[in-house]
N, C-alpha and C positions, 0 to 999 in steps of 0.2 A: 504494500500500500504506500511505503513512502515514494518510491520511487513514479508512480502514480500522480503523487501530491506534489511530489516537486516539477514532475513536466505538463502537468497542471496549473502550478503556477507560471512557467518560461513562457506558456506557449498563451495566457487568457488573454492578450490583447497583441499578441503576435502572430503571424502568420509562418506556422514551422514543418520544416521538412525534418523529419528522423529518419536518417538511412540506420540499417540493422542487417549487420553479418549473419550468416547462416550457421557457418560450422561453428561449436564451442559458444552459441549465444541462443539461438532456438531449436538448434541437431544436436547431437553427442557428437567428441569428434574423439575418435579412434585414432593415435598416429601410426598405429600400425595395418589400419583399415580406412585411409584417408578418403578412400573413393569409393566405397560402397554405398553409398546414397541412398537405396533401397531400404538398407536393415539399419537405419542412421536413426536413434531413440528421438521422440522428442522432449526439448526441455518444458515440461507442461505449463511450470512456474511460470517461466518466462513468458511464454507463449501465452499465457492468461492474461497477463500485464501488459502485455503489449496490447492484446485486443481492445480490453478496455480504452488502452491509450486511444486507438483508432478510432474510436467512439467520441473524442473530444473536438470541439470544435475550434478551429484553426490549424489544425493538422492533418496531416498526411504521412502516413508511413512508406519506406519501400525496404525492400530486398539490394542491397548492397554486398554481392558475391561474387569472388574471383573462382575460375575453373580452371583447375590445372589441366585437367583431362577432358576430354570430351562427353562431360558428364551434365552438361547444361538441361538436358531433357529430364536427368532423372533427380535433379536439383527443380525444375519446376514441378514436377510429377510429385516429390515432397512436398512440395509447398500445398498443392490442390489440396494432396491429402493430411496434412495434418495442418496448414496454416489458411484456411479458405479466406479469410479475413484478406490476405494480401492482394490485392490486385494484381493482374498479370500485366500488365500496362507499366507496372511500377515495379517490376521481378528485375532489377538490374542485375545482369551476372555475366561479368566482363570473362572473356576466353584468353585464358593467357598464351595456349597457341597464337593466336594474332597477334600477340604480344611477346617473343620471346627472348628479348632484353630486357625486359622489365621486369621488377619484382611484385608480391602482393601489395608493399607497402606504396611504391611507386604507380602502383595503375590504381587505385583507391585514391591516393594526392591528387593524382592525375585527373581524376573523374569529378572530382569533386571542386575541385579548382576553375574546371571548364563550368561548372553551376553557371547559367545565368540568369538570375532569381533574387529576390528584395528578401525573401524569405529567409526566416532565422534558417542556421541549417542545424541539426545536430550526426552526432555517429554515435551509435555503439557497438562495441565491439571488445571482441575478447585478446586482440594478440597485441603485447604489449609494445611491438616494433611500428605495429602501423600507427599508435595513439600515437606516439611518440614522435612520432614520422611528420603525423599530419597537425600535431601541436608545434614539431619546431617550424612547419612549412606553411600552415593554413591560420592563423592568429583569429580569425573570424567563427570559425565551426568550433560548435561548444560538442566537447565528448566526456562519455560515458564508458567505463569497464562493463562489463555483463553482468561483474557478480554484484553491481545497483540494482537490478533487474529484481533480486530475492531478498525478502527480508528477514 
């Protein structure tokens, strides 16, 4: 609930985008099963909290996901099924094939950066390189760890 109450208050007279990672924020993530996507738990906590969120007004949630592997299909295919809340419209899930200079931390900066939106933005996300990343690079996007998500 706090977590709740606090992007309840950022967002009551703002207009805010939350981007939210998939693996290790609303999937389980396996490092030794990174791409099984199918048999991926989900985090119910979070995923509760979120919805809610999505019910507030002046927000908008999306899917902010990198794919290493050619697993975009069954990274939406999760979503249908355990996140329907998401819009598909809004399932951003950058292919790092297209990308293959780039790190996760660098095509996340990158996407985010390219925003062109009055809107507050936020992130959350669980990997401690990308917050990092895009706090020493983006001064503007306010972020969140995952484990705000559970109280």
């Amino acid at each position: 609930m706090h977590f709740y109450e606090l992007i309840q208050k950022q967002t009551k007279n703002k207009k805010t985008r939350i981007y939210v990672d998939m693996d290790g924020v609303i999937a389980s993530y396996d490092i030794g099963k990174p791409y099984d996507f199918e048999n991926k738990r989900p985090l119910t906590t979070n995923i509760k909290t979120l919805s809610k969120i999505n019910n507030l007004e002046n927000t908008e949630l999306f899917i902010l996901s990198i794919c290493k592997k050619d697993s975009q299909i069954k990274k939406n295919n999760w979503l249908d099924k355990y996140d329907p809340f998401f819009q598909k419209d809004k399932n951003i899930i950058i292919y790092k094939k297209n990308n293959p200079n780039l790190s996760s931390k660098e095509l996340k900066l990158n996407y985010l950066k390219s925003l062109k939106t009055d809107n507050q933005i936020i992130l959350i996300d669980d990997d401690n390189e990308i917050i990092k990343t895009i706090k020493d690079n983006a001064k503007n996007i306010i972020l969140y760890q995952d484990s705000e998500l559970t109280d």
